[in-house]
The first five atom37 places (N, CA, C, CB, O) and aatype in JSON, in Angstrom:
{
  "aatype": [20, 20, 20, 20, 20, 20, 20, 20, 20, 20, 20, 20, 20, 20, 20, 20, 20, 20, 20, 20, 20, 20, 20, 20, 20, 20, 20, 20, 20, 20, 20, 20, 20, 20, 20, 20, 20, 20, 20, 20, 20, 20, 20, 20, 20, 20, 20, 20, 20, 20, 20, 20, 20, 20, 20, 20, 20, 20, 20, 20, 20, 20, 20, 20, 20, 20, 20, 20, 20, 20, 20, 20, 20, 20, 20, 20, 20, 20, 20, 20, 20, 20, 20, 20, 20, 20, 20, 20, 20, 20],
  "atom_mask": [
    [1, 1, 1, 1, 1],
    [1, 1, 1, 1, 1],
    [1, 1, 1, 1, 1],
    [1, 1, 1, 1, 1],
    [1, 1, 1, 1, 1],
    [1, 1, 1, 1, 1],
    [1, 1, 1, 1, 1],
    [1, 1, 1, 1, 1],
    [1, 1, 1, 1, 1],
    [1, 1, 1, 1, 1],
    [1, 1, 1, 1, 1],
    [1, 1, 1, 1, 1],
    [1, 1, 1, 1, 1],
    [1, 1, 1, 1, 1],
    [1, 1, 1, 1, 1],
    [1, 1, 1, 1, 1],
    [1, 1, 1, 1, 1],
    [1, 1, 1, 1, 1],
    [1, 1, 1, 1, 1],
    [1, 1, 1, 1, 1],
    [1, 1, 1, 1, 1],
    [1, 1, 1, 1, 1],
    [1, 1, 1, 1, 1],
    [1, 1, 1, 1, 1],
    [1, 1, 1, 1, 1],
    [1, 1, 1, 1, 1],
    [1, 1, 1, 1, 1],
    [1, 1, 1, 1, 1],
    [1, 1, 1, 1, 1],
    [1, 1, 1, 1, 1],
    [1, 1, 1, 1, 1],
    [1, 1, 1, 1, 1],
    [1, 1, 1, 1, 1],
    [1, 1, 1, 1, 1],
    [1, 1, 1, 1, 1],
    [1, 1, 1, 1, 1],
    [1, 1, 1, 1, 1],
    [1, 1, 1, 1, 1],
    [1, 1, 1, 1, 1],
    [1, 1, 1, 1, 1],
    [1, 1, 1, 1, 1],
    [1, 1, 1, 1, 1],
    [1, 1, 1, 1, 1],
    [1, 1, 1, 1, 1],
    [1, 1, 1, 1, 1],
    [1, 1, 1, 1, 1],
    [1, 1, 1, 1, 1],
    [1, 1, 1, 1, 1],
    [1, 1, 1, 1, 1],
    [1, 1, 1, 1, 1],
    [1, 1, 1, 1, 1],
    [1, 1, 1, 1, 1],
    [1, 1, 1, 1, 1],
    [1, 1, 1, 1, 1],
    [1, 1, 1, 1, 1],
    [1, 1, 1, 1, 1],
    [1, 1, 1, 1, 1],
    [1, 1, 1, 1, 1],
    [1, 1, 1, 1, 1],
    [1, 1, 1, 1, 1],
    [1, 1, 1, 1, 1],
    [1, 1, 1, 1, 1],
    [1, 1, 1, 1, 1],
    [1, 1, 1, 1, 1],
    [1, 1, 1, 1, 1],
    [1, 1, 1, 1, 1],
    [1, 1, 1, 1, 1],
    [1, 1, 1, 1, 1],
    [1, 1, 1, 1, 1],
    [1, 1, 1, 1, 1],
    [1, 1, 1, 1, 1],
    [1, 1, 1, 1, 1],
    [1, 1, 1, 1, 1],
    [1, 1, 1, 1, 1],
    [1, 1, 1, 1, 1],
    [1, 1, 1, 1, 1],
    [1, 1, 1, 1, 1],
    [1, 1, 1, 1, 1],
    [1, 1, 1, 1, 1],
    [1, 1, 1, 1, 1],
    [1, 1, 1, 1, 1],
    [1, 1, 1, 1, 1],
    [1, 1, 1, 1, 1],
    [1, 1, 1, 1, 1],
    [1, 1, 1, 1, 1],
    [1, 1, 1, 1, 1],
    [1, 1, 1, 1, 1],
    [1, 1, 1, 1, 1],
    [1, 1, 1, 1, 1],
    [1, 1, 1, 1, 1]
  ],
  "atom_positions": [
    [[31.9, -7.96, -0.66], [31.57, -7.28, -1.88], [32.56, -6.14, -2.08], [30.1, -6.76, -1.85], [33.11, -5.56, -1.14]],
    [[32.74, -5.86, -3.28], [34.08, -5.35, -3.69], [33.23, -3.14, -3.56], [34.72, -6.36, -5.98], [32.13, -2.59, -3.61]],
    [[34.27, -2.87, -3.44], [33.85, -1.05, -3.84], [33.48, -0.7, -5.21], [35.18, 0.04, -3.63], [34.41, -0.78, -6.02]],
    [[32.5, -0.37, -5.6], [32.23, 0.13, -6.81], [32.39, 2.03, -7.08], [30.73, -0.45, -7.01], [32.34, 2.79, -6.12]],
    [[32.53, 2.43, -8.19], [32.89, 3.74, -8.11], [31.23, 4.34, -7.81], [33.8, 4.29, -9.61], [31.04, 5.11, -6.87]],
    [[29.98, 3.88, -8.78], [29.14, 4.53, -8.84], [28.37, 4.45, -6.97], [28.37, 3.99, -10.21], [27.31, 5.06, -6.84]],
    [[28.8, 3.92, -6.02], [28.48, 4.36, -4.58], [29.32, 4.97, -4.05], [28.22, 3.48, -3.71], [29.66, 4.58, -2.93]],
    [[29.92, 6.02, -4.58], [30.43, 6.76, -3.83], [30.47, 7.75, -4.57], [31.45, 6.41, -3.28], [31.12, 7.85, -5.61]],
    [[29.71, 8.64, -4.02], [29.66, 10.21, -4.7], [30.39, 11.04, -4.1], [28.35, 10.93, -4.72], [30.64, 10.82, -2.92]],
    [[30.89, 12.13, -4.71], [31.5, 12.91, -4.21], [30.47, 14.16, -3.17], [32.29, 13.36, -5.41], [29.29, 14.21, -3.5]],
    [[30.94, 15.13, -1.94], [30.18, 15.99, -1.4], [29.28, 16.91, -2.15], [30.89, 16.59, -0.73], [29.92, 17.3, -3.13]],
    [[28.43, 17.28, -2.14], [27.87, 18.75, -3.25], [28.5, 20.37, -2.51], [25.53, 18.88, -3.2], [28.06, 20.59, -1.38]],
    [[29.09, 21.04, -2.87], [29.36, 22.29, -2.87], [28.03, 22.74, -2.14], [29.7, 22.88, -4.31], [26.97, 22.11, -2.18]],
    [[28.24, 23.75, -1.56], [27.36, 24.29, -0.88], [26.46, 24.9, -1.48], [27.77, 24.91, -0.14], [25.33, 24.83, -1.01]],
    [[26.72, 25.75, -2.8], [26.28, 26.36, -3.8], [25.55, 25.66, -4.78], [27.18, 26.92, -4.29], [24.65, 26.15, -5.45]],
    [[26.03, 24.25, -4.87], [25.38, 23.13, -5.65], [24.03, 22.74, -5.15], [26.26, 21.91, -5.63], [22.99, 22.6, -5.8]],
    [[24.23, 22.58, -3.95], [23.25, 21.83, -3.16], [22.14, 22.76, -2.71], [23.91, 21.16, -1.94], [21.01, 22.39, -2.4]],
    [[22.58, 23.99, -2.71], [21.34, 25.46, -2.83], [20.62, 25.29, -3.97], [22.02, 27.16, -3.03], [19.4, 25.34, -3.86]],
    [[21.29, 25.03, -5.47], [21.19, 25.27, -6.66], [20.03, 23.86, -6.83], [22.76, 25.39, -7.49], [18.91, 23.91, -7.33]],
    [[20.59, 22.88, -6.37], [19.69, 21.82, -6.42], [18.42, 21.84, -5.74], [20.29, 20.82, -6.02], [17.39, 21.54, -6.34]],
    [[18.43, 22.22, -4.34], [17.01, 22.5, -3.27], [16.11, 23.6, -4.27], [17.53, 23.45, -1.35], [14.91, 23.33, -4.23]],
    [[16.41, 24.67, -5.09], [15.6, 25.71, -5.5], [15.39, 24.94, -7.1], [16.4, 27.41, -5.35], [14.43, 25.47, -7.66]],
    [[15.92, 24.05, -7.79], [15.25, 23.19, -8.99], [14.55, 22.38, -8.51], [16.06, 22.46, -9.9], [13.57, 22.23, -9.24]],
    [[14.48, 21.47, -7.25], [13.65, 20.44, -6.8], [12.26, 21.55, -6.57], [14.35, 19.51, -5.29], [11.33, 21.34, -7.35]],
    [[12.09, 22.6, -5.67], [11.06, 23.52, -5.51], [10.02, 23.82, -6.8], [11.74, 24.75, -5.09], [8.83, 23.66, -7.04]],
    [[11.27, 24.35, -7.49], [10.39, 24.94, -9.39], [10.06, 23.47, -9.56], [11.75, 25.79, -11.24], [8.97, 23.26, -9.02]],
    [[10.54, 22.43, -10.08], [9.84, 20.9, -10.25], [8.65, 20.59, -9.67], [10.63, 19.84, -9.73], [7.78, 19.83, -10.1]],
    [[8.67, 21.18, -8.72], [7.46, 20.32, -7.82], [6.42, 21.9, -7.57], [8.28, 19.35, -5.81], [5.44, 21.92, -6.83]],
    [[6.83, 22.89, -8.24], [5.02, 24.01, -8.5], [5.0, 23.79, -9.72], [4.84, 26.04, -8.24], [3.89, 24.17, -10.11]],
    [[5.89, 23.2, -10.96], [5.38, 23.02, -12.09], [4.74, 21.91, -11.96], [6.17, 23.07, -13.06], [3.54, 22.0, -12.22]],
    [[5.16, 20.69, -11.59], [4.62, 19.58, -11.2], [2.84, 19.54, -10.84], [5.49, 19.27, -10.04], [2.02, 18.85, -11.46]],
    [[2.51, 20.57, -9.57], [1.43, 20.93, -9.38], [0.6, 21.68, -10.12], [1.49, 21.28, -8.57], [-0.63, 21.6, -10.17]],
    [[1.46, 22.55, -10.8], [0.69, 23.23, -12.09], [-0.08, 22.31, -13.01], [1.73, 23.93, -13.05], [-1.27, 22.39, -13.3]],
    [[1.12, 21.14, -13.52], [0.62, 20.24, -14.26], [-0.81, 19.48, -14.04], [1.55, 19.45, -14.27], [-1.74, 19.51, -14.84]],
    [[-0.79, 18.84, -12.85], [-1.88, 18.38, -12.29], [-2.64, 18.81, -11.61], [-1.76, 17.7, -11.87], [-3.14, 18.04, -10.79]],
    [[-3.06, 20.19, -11.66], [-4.39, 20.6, -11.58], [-4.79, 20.9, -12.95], [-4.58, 21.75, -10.68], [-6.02, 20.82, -12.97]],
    [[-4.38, 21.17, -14.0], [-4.66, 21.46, -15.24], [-5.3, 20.49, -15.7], [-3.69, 21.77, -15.96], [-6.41, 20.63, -16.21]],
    [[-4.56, 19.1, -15.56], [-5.09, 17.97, -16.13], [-6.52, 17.42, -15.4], [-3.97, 16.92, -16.08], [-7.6, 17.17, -15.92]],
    [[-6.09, 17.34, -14.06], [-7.43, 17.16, -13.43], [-8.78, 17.94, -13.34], [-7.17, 17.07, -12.38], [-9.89, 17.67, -12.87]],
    [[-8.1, 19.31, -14.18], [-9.41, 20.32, -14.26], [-10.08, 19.92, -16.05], [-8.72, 22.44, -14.03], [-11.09, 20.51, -16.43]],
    [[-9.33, 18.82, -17.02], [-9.67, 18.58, -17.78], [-10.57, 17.34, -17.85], [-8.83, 18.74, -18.29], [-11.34, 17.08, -18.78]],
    [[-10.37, 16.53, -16.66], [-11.23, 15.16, -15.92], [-12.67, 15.01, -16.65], [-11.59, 15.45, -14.03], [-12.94, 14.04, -17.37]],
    [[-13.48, 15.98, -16.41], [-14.96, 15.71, -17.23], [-15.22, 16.16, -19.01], [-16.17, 16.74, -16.31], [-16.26, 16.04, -19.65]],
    [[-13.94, 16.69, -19.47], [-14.17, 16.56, -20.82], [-13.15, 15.6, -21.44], [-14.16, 17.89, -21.47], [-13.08, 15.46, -22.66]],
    [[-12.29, 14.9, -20.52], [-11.58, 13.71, -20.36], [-12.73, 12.62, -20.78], [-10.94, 13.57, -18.8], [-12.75, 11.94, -21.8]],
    [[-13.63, 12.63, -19.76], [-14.47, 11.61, -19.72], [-15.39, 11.14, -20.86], [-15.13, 11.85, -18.75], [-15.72, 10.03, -21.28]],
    [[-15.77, 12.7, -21.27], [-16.64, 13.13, -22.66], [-16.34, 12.0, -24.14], [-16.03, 14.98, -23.15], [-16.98, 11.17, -24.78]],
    [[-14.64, 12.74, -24.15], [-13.46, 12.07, -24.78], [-14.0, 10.92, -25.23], [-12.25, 11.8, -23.88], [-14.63, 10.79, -26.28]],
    [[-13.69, 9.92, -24.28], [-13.37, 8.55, -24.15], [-14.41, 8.07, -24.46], [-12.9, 8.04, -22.99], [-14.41, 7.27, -25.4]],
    [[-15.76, 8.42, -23.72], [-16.89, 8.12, -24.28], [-17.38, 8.35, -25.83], [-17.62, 8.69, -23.53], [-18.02, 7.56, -26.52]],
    [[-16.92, 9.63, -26.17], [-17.35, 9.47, -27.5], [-16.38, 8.27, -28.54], [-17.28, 11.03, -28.08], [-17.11, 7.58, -29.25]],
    [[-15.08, 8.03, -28.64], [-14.18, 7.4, -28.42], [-14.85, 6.05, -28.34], [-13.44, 7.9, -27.39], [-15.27, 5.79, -29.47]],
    [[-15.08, 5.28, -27.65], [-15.97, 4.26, -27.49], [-16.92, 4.47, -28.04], [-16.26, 3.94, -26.43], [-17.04, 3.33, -28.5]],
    [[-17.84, 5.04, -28.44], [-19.36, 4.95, -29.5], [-18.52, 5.08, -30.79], [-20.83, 6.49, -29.33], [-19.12, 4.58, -31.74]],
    [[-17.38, 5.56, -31.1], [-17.06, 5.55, -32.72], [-15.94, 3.69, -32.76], [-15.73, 7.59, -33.29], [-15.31, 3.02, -33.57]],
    [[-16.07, 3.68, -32.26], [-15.17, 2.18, -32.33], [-16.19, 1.2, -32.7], [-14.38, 1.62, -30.76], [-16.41, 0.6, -33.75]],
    [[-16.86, 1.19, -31.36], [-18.28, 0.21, -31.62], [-19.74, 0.52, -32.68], [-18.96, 0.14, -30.1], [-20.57, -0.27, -33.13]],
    [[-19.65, 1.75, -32.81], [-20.79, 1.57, -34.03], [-19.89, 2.06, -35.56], [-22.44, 2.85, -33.66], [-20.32, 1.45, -36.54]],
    [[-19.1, 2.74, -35.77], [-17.77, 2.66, -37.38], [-16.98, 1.63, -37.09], [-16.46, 4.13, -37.68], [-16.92, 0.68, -37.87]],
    [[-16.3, 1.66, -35.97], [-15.52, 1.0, -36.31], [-14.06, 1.56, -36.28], [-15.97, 0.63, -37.33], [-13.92, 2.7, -35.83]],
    [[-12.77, 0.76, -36.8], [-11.43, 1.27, -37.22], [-11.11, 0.48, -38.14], [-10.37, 1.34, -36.25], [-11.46, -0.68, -38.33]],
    [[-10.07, 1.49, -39.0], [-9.46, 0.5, -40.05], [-8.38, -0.01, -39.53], [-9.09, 1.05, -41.37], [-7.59, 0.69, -38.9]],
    [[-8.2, -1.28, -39.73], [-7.29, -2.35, -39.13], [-6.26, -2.61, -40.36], [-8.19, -3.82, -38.62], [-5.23, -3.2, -40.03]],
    [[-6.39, -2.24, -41.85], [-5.58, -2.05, -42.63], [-6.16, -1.41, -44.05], [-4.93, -3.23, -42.68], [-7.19, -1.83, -44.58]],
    [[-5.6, -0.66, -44.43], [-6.1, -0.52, -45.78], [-7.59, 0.24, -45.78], [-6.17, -2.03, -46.45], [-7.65, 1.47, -45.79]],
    [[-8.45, -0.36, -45.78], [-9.94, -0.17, -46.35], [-10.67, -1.24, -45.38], [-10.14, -0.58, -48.22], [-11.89, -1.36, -45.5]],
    [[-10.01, -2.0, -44.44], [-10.56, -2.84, -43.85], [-10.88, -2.54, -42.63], [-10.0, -3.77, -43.93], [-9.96, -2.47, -41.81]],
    [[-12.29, -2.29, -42.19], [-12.59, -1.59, -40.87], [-13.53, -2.74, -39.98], [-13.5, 0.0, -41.19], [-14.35, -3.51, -40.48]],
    [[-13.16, -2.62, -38.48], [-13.52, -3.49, -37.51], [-14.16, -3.21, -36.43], [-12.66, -4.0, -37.17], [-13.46, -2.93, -35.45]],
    [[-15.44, -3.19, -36.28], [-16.1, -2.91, -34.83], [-15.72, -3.58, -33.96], [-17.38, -3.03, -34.67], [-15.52, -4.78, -34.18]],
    [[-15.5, -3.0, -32.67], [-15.63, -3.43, -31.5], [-16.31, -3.72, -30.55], [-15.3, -3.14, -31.19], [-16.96, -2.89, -29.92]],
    [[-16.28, -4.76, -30.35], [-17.79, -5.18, -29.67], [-18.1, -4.84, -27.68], [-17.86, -7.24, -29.98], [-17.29, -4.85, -26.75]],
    [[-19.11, -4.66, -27.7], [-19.15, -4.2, -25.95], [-18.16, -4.8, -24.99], [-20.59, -4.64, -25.22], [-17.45, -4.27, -24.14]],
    [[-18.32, -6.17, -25.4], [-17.63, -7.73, -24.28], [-16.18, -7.49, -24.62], [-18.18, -9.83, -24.87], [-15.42, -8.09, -23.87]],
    [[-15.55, -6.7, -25.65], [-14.04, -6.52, -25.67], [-13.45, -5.15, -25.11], [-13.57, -6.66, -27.15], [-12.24, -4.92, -25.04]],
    [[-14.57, -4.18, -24.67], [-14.03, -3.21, -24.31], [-14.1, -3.33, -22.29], [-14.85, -1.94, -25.2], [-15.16, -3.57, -21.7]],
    [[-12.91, -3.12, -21.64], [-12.62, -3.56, -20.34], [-13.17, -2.42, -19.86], [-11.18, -3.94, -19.93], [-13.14, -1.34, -20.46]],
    [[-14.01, -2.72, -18.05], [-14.8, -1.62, -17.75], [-14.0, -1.02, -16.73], [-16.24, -1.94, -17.33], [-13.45, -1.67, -15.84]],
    [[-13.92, 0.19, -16.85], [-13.6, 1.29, -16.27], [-13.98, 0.89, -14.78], [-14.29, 2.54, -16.92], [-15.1, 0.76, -14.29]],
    [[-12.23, 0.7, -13.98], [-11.99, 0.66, -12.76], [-12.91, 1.29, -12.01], [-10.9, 1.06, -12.55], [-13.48, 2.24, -12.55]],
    [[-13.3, 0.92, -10.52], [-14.05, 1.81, -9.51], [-13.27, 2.07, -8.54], [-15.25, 1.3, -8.95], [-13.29, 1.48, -7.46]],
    [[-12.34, 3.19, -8.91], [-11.71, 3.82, -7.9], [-11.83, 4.96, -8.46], [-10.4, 3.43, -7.49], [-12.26, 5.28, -9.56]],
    [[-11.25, 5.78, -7.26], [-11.36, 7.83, -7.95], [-9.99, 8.06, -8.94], [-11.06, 9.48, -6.16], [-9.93, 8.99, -9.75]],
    [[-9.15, 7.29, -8.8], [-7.39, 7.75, -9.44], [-7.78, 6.84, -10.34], [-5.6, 7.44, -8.49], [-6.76, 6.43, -10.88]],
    [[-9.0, 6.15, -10.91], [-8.98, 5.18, -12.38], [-8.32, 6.02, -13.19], [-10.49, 4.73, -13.17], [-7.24, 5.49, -13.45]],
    [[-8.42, 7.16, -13.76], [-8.38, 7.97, -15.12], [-7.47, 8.94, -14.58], [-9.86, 8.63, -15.78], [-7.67, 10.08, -14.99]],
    [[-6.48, 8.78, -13.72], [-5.5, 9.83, -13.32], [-4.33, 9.54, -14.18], [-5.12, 9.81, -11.75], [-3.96, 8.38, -14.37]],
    [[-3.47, 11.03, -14.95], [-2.98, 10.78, -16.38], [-1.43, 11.0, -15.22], [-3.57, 12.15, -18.11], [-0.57, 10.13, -15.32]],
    [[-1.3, 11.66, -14.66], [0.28, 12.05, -13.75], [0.12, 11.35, -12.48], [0.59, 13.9, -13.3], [-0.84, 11.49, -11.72]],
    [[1.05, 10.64, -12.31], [1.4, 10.34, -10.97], [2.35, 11.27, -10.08], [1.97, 9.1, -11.05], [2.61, 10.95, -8.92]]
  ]
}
């Protein structure tokens, strides 16, 4: 197999590679910021969806125009049984 340019990177500067370790750090407490926020939103998440589901199946949606369509119980798929079902960040 022949040398390609994109496997072979050049060294990082010492200064680079500082510069990079302290953006990976900030990434990953915003990161955690992110997902406790979201996961502290989990039970009005849940609220959500549920209400969300009662307006589908008893109004309905308009599917075009003026033309609106309930959804029936047997088309809506049931909510996984695991704890990470409804986890929004990986």
């Amino acid at each position: 197999m022949s040398k390609r340019v994109q496997d072979e990177k050049p060294p990082m500067l010492p200064e680079a590679e500082a510069w990079h370790q302290e953006e990976i750090q900030a990434q990953n407490v915003r990161y955690r910021g992110i997902v406790e926020e979201i996961d502290a939103l989990e039970p009005e998440r849940e609220k959500w969806i549920e209400e969300f589901l009662s307006i589908i199946q008893t109004k309905g949606f308009n599917m075009t125009g003026d033309t609106r369509r309930k959804i029936g119980k047997q088309e809506i798929a049931e909510k996984p049984d695991r704890p990470d079902a409804m986890r929004v960040i990986w």
